[in-house]
PDB file of N, CA, C and O in Angstrom:
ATOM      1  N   UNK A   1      48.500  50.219 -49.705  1.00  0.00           N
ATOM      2  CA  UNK A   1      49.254  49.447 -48.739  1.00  0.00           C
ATOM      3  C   UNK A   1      50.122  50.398 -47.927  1.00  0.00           C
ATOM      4  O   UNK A   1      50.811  51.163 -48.602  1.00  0.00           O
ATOM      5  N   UNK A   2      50.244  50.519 -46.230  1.00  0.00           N
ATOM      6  CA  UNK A   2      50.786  51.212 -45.893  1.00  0.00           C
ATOM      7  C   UNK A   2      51.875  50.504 -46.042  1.00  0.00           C
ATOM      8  O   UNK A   2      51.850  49.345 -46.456  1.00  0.00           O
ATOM      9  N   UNK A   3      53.111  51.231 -45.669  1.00  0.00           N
ATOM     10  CA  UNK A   3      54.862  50.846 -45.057  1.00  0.00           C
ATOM     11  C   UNK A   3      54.534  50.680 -43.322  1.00  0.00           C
ATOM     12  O   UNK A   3      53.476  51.015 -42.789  1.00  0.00           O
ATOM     13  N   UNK A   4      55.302  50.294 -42.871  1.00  0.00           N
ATOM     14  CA  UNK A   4      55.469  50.294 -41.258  1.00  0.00           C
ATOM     15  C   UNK A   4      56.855  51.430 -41.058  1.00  0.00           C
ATOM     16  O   UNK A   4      56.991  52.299 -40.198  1.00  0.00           O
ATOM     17  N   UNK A   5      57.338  51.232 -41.647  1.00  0.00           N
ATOM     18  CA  UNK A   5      58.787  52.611 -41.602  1.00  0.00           C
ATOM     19  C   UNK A   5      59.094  52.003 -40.556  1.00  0.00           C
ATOM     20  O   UNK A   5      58.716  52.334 -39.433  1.00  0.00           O
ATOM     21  N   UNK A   6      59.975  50.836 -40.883  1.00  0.00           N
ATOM     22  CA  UNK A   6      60.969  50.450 -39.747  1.00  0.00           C
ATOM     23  C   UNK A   6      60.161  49.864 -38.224  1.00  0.00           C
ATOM     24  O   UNK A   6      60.792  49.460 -37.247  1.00  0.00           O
ATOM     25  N   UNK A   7      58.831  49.928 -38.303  1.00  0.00           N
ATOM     26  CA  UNK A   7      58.157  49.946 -37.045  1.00  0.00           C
ATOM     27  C   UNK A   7      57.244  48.201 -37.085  1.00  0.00           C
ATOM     28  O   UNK A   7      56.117  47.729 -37.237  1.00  0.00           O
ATOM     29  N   UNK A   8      58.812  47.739 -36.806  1.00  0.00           N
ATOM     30  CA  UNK A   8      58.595  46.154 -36.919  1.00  0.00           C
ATOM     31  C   UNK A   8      59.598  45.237 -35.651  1.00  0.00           C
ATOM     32  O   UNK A   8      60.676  45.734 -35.326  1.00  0.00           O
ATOM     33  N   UNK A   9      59.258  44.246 -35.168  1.00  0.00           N
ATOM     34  CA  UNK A   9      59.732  43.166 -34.353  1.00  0.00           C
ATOM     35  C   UNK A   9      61.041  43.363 -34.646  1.00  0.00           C
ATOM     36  O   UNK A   9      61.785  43.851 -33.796  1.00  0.00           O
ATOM     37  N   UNK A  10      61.594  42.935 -36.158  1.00  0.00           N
ATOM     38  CA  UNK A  10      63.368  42.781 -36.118  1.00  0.00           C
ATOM     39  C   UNK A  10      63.678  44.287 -35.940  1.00  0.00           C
ATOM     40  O   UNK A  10      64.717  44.614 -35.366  1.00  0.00           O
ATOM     41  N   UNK A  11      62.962  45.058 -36.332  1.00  0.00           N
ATOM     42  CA  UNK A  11      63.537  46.659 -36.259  1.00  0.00           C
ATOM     43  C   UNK A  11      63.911  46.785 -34.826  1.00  0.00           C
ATOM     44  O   UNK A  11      65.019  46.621 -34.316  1.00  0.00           O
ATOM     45  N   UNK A  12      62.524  47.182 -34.145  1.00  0.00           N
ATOM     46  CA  UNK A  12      62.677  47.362 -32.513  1.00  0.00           C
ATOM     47  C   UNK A  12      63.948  46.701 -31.626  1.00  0.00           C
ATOM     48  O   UNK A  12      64.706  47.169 -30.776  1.00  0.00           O
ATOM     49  N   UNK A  13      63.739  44.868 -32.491  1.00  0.00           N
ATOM     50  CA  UNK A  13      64.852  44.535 -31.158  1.00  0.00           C
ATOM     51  C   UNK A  13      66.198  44.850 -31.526  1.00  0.00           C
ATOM     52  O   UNK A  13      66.978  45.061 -30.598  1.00  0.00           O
ATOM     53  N   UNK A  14      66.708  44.937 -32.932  1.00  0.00           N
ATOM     54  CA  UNK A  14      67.982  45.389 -33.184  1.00  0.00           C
ATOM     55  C   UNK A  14      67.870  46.430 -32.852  1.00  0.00           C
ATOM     56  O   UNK A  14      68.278  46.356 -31.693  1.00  0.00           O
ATOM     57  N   UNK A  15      67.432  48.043 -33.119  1.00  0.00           N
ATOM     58  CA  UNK A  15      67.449  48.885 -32.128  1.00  0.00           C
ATOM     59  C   UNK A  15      68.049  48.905 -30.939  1.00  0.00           C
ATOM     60  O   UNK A  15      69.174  49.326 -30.667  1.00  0.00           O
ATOM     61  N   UNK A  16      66.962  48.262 -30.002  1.00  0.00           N
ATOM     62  CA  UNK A  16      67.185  48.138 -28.669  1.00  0.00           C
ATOM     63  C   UNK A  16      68.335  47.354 -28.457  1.00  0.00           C
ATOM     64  O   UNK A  16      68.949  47.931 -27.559  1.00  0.00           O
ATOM     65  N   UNK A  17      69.061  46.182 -28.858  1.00  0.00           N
ATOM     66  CA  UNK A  17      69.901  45.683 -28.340  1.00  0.00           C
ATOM     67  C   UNK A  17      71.471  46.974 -28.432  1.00  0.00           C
ATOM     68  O   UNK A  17      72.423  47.205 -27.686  1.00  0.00           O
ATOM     69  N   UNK A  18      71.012  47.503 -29.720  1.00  0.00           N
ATOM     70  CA  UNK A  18      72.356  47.987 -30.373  1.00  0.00           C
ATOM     71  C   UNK A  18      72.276  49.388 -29.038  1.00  0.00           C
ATOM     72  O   UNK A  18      73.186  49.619 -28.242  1.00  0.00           O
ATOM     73  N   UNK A  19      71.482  49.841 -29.084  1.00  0.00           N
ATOM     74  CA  UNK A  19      71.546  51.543 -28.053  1.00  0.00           C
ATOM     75  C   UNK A  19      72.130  50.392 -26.645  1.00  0.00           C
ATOM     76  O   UNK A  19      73.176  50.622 -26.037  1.00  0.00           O
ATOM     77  N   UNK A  20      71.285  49.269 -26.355  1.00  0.00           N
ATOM     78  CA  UNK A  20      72.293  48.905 -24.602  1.00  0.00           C
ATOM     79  C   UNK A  20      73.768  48.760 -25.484  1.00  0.00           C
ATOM     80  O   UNK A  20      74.635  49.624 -25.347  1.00  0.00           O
ATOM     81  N   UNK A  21      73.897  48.004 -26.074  1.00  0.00           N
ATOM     82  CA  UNK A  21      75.318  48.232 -26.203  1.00  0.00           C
ATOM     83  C   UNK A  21      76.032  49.398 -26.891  1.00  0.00           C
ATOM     84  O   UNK A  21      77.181  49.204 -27.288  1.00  0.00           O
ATOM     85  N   UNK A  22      75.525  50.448 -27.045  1.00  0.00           N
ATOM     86  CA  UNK A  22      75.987  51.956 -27.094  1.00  0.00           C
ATOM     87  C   UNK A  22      76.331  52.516 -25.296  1.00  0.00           C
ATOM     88  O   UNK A  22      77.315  53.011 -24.747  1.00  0.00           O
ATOM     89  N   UNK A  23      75.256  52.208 -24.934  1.00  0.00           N
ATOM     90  CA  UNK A  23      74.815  52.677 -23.270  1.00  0.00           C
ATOM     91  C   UNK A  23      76.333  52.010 -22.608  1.00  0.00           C
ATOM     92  O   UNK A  23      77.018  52.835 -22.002  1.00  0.00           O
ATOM     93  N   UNK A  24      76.743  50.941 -22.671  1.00  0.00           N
ATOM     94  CA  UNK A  24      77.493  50.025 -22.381  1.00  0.00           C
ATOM     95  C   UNK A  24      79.315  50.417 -22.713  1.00  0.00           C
ATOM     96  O   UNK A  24      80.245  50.559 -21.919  1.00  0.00           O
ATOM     97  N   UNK A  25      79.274  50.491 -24.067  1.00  0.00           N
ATOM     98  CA  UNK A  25      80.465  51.460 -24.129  1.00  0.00           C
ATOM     99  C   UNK A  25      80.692  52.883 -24.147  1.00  0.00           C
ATOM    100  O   UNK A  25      81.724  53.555 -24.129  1.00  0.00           O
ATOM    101  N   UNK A  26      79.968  53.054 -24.170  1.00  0.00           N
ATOM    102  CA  UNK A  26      79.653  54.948 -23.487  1.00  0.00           C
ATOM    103  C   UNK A  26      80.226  54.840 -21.933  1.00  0.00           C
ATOM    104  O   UNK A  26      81.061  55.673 -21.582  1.00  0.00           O
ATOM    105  N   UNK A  27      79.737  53.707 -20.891  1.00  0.00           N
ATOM    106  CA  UNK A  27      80.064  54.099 -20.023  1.00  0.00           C
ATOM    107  C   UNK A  27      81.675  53.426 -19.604  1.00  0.00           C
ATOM    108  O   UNK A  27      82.276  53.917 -18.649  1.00  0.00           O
ATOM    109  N   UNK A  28      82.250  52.351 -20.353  1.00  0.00           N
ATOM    110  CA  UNK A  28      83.290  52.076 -20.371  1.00  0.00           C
ATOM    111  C   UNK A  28      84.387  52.891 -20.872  1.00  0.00           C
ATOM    112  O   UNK A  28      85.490  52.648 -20.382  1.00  0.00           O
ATOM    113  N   UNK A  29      84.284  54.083 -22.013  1.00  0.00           N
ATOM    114  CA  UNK A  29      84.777  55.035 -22.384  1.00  0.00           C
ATOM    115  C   UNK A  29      85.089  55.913 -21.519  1.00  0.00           C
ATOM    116  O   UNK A  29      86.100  56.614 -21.549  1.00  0.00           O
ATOM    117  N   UNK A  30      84.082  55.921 -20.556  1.00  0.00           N
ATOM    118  CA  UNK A  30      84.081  57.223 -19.639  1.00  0.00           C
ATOM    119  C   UNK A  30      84.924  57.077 -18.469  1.00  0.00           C
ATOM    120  O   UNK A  30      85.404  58.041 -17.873  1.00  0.00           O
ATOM    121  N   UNK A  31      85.148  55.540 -18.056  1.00  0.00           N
ATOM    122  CA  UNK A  31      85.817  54.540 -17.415  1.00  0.00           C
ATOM    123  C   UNK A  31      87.484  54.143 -17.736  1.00  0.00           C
ATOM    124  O   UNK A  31      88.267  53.500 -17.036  1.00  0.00           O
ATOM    125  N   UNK A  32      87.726  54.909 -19.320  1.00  0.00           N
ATOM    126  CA  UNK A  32      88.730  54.143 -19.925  1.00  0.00           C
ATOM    127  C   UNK A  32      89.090  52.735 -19.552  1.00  0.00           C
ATOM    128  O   UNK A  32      90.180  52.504 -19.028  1.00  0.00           O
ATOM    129  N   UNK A  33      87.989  51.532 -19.864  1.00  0.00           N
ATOM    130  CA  UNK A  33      88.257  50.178 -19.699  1.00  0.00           C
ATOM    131  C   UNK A  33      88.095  50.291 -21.508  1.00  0.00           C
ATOM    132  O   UNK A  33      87.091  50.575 -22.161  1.00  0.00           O
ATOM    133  N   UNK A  34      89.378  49.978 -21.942  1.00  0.00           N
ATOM    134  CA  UNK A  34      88.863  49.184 -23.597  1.00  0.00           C
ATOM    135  C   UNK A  34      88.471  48.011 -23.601  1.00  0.00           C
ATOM    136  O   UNK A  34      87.788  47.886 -24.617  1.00  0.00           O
ATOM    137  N   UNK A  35      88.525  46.611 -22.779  1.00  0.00           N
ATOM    138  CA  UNK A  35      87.686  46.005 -23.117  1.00  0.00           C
ATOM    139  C   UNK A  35      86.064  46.280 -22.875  1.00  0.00           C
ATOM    140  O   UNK A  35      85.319  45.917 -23.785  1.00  0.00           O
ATOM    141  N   UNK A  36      85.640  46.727 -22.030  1.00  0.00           N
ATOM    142  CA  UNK A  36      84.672  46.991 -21.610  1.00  0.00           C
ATOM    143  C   UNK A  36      83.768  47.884 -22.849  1.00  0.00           C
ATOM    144  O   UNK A  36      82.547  48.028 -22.897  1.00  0.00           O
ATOM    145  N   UNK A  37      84.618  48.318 -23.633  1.00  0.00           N
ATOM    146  CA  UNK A  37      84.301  49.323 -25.193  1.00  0.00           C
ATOM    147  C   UNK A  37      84.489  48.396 -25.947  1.00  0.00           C
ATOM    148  O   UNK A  37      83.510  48.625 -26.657  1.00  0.00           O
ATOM    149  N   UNK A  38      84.775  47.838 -26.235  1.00  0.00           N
ATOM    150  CA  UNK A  38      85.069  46.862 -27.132  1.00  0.00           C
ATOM    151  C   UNK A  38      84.002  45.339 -26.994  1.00  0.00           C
ATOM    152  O   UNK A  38      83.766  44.657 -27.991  1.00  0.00           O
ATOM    153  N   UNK A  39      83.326  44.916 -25.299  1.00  0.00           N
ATOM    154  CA  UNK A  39      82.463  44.543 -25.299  1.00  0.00           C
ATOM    155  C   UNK A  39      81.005  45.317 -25.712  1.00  0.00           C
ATOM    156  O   UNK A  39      80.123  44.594 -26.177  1.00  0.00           O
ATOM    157  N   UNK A  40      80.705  46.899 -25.537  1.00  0.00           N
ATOM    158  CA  UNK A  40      79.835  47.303 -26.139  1.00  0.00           C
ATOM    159  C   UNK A  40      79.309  47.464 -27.304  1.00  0.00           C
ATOM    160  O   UNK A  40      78.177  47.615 -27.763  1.00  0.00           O
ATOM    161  N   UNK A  41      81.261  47.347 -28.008  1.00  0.00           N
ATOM    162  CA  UNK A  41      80.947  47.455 -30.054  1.00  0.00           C
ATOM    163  C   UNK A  41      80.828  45.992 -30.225  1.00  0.00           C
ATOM    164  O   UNK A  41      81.637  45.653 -31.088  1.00  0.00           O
ATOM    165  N   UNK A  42      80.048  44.803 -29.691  1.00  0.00           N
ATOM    166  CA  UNK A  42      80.310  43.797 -29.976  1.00  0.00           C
ATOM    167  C   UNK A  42      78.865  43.539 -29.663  1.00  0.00           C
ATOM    168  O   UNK A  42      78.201  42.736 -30.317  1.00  0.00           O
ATOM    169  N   UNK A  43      78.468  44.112 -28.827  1.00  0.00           N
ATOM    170  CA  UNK A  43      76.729  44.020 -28.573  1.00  0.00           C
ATOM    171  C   UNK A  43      75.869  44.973 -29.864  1.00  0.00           C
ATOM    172  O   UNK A  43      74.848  44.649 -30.470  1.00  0.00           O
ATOM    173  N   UNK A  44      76.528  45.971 -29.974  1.00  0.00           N
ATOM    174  CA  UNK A  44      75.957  46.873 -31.029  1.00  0.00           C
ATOM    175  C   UNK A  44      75.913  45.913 -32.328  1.00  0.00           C
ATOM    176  O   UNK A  44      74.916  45.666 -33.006  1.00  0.00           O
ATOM    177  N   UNK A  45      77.149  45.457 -32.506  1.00  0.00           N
ATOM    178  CA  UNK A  45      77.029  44.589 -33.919  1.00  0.00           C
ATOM    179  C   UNK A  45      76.146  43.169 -34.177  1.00  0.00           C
ATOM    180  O   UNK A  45      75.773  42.594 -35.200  1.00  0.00           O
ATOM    181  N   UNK A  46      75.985  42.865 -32.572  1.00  0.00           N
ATOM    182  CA  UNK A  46      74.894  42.010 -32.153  1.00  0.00           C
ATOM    183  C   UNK A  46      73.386  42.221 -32.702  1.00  0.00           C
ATOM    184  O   UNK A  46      72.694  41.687 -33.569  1.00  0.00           O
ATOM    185  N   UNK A  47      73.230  43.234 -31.795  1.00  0.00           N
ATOM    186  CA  UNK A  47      71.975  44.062 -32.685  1.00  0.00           C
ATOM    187  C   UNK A  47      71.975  44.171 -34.035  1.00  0.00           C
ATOM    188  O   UNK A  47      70.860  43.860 -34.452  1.00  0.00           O
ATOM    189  N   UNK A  48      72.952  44.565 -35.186  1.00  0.00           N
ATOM    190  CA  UNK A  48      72.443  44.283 -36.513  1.00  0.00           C
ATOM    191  C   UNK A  48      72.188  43.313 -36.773  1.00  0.00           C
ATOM    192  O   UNK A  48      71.286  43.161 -37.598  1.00  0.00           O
ATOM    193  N   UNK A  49      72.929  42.030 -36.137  1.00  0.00           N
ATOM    194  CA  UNK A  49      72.622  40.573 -36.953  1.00  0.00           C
ATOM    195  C   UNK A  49      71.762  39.678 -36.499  1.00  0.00           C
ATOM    196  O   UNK A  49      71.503  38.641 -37.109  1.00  0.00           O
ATOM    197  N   UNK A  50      71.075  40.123 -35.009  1.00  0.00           N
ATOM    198  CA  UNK A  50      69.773  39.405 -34.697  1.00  0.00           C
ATOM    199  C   UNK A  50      69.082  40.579 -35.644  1.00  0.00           C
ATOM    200  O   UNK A  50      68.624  39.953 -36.600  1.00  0.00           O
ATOM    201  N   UNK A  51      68.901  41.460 -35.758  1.00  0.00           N
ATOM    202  CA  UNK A  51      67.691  42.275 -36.438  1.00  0.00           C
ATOM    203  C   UNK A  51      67.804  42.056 -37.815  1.00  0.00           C
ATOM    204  O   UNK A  51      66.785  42.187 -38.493  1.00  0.00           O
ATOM    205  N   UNK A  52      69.343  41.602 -38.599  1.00  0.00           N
ATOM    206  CA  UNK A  52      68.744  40.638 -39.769  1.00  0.00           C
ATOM    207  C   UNK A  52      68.211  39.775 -40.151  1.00  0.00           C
ATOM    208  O   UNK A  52      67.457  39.572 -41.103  1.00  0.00           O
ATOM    209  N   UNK A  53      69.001  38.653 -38.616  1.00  0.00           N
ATOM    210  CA  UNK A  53      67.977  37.287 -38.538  1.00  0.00           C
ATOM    211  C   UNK A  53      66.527  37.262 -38.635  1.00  0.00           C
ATOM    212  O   UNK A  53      65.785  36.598 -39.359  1.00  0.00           O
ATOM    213  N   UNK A  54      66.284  38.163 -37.717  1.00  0.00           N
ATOM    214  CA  UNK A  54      64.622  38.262 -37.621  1.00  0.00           C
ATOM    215  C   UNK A  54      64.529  38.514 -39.132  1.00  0.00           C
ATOM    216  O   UNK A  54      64.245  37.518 -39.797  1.00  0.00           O
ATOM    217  N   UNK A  55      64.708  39.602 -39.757  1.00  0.00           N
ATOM    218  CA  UNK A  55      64.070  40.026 -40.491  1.00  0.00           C
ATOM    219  C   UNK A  55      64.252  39.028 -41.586  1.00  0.00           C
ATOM    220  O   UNK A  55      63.277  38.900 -42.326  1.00  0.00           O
ATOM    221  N   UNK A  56      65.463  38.183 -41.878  1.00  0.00           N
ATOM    222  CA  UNK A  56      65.203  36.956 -42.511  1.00  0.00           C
ATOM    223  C   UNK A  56      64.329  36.340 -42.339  1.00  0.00           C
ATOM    224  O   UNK A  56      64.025  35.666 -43.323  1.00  0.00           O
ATOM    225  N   UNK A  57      63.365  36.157 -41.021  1.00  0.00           N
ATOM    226  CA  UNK A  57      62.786  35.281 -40.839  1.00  0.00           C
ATOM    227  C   UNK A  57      61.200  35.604 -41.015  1.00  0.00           C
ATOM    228  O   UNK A  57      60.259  34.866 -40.724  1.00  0.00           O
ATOM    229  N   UNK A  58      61.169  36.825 -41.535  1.00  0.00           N
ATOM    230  CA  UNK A  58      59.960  37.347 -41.885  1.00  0.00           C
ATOM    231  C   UNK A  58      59.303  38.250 -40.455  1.00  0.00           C
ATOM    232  O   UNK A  58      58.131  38.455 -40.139  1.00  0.00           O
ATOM    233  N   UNK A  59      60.132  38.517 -40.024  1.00  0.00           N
ATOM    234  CA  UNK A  59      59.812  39.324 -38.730  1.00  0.00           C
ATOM    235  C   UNK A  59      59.915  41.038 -39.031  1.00  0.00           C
ATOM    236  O   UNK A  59      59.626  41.986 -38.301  1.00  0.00           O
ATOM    237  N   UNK A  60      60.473  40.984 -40.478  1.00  0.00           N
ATOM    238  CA  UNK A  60      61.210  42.504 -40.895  1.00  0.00           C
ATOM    239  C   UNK A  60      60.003  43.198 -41.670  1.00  0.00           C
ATOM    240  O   UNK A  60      59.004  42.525 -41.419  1.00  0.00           O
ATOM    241  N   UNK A  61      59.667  44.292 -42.528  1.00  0.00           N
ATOM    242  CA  UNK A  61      59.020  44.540 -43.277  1.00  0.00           C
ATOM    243  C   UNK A  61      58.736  44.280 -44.737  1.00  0.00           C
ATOM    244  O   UNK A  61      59.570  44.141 -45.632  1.00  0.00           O
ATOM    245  N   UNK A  62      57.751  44.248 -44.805  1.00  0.00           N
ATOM    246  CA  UNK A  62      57.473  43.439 -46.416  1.00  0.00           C
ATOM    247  C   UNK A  62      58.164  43.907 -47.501  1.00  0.00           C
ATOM    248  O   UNK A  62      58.184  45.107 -47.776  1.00  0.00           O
ATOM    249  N   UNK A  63      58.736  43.067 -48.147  1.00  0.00           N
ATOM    250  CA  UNK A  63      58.617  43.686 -49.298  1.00  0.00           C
ATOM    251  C   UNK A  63      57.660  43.863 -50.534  1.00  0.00           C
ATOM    252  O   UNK A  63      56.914  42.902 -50.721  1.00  0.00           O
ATOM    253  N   UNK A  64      57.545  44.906 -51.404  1.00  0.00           N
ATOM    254  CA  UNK A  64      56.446  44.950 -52.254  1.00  0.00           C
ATOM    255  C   UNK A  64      57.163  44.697 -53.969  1.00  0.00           C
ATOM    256  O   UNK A  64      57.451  45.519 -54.839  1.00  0.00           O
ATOM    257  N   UNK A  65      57.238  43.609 -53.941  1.00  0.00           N
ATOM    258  CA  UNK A  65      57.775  42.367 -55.035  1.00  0.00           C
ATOM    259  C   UNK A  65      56.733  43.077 -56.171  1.00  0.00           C
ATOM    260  O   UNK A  65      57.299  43.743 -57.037  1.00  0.00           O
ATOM    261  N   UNK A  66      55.362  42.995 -56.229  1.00  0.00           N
ATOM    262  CA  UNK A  66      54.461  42.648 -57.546  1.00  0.00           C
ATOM    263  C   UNK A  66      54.021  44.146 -57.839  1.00  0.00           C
ATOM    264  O   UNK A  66      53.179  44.254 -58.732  1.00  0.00           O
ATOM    265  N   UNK A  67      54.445  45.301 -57.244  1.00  0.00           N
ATOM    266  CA  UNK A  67      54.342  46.634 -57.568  1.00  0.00           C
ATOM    267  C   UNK A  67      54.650  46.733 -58.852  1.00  0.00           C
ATOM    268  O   UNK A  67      55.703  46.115 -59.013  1.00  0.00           O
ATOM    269  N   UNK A  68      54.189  47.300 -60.094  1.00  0.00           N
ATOM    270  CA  UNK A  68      53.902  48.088 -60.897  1.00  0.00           C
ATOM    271  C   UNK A  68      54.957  49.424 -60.884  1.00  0.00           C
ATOM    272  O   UNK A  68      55.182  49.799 -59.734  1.00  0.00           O
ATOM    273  N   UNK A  69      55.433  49.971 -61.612  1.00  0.00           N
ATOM    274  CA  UNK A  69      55.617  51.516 -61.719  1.00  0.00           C
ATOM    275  C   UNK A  69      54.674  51.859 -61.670  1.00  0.00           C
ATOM    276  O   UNK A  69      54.529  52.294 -60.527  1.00  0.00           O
ATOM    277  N   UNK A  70      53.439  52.027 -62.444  1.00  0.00           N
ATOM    278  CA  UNK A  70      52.491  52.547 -61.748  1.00  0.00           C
ATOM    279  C   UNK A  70      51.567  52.700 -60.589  1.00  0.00           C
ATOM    280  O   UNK A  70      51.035  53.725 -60.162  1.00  0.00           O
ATOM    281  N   UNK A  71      51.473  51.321 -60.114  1.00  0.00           N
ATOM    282  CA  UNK A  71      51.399  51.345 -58.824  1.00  0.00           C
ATOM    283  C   UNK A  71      52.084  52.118 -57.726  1.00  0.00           C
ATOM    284  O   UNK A  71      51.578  52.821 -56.851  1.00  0.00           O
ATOM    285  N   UNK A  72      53.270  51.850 -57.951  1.00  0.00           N
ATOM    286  CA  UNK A  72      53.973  53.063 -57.023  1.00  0.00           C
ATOM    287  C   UNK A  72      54.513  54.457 -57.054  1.00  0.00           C
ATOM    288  O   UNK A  72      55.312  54.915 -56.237  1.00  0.00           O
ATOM    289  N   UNK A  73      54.040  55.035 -57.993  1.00  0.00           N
ATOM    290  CA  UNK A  73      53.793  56.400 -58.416  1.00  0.00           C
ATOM    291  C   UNK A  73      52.189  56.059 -57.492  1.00  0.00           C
ATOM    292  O   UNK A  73      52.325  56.195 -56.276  1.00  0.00           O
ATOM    293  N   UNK A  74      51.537  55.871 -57.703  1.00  0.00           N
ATOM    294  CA  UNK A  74      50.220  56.138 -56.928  1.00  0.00           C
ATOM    295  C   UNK A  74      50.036  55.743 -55.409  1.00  0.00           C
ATOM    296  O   UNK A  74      49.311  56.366 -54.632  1.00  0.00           O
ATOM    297  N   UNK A  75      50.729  54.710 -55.109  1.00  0.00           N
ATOM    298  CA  UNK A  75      51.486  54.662 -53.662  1.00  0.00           C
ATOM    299  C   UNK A  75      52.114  56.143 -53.341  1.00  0.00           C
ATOM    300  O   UNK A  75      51.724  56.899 -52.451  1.00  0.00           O
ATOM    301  N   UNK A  76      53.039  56.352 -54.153  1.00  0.00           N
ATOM    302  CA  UNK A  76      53.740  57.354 -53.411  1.00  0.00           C
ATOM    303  C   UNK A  76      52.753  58.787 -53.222  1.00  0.00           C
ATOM    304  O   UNK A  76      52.678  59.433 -52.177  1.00  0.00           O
ATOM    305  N   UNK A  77      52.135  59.053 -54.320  1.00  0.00           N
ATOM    306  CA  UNK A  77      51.425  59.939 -54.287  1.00  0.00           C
ATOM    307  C   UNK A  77      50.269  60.286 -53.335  1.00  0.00           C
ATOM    308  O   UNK A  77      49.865  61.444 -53.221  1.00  0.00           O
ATOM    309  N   UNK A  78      49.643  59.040 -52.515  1.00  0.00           N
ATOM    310  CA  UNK A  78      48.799  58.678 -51.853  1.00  0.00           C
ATOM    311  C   UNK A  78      49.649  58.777 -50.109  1.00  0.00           C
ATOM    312  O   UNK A  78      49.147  59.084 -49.028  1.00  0.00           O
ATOM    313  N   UNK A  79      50.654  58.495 -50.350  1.00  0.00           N
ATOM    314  CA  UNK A  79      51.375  58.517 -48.647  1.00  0.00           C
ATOM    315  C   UNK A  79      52.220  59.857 -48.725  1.00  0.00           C
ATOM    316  O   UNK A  79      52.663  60.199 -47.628  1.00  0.00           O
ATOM    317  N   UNK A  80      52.563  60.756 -49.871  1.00  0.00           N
ATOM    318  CA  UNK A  80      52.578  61.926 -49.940  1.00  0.00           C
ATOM    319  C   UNK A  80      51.052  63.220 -49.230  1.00  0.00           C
ATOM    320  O   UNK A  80      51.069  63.943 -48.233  1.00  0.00           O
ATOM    321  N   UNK A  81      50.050  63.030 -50.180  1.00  0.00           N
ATOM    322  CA  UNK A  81      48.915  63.562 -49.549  1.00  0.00           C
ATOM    323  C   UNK A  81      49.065  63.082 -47.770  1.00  0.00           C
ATOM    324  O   UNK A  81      49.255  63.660 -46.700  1.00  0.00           O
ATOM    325  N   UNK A  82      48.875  61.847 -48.197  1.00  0.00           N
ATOM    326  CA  UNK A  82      48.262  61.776 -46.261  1.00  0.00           C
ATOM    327  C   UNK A  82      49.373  62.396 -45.640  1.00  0.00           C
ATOM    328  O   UNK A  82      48.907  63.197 -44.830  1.00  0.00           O
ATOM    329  N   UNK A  83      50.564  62.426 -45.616  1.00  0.00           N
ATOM    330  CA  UNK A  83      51.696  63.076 -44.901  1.00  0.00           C
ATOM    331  C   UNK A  83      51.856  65.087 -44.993  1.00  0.00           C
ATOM    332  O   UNK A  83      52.366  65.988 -44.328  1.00  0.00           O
ATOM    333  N   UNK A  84      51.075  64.931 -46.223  1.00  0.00           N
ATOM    334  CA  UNK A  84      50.484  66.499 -45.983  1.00  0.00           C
ATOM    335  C   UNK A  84      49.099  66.908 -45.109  1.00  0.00           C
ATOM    336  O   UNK A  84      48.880  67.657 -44.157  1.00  0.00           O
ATOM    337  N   UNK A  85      48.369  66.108 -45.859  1.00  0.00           N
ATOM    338  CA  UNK A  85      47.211  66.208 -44.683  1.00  0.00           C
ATOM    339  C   UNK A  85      47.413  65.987 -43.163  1.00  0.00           C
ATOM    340  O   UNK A  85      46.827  66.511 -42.215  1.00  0.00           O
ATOM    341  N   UNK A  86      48.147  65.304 -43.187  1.00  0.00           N
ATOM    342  CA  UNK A  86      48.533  65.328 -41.436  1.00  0.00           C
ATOM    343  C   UNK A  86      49.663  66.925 -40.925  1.00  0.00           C
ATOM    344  O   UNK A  86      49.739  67.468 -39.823  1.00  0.00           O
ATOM    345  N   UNK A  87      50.283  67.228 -42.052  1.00  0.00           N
ATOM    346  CA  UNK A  87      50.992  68.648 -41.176  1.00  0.00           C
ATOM    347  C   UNK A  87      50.119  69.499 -41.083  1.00  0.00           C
ATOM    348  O   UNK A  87      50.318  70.393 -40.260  1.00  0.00           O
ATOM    349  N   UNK A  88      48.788  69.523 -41.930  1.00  0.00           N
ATOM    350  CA  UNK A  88      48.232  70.864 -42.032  1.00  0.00           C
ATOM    351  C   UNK A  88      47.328  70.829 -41.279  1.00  0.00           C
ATOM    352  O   UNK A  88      46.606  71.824 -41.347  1.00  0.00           O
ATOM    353  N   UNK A  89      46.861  69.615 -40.105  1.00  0.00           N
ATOM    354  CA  UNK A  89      46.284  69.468 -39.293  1.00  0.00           C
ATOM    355  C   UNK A  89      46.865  69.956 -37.665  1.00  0.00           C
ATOM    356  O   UNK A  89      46.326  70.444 -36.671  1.00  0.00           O
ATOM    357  N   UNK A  90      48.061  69.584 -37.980  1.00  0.00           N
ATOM    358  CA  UNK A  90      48.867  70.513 -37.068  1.00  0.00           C
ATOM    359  C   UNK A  90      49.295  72.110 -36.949  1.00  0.00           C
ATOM    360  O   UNK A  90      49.805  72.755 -36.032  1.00  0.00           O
ATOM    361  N   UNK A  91      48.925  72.407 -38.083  1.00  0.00           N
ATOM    362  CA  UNK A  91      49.361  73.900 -38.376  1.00  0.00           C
ATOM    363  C   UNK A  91      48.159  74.574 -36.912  1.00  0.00           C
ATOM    364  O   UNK A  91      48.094  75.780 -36.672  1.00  0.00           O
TER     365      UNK A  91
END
């Protein structure tokens, strides 16, 4: 079973909402408006809690509930190799 590593619907849009509202008080900082910073740390925190919602809502990445210890020793061992096999393809 692969992982997605974060590379999911609730991931992306909390992401994205949280960097505009980085973008947002970055430029109010630069401005010295504190509300205008204080509206950006308010979008950023936005972004975590739609990107929990989603991910409450099954929009987030799976979890792997019925794994085994052994199973995931052999998971890991298996996305270990491929993550080697892929640098040494780059070498």
């Amino acid at each position: 079973m692969a992982h997605s590593h974060g590379h999911t619907p609730a991931a992306w849009t909390g992401v994205i909402i949280a960097f505009v509202g980085f973008c947002v008080a970055s430029v109010f900082t630069v401005t010295a408006q504190p509300v205008g910073v204080i509206a950006g740390l308010a979008i950023i925190a936005a972004g975590a809690v739609i990107g929990g919602i989603m991910s409450a809502a099954g929009l987030g990445q799976k979890k792997n509930k019925g794994m085994t210890a052994e199973q995931a020793r052999a998971h890991k061992r298996a996305h270990e190799e491929a993550h080697h096999s892929k640098a040494g393809a780059h070498s």
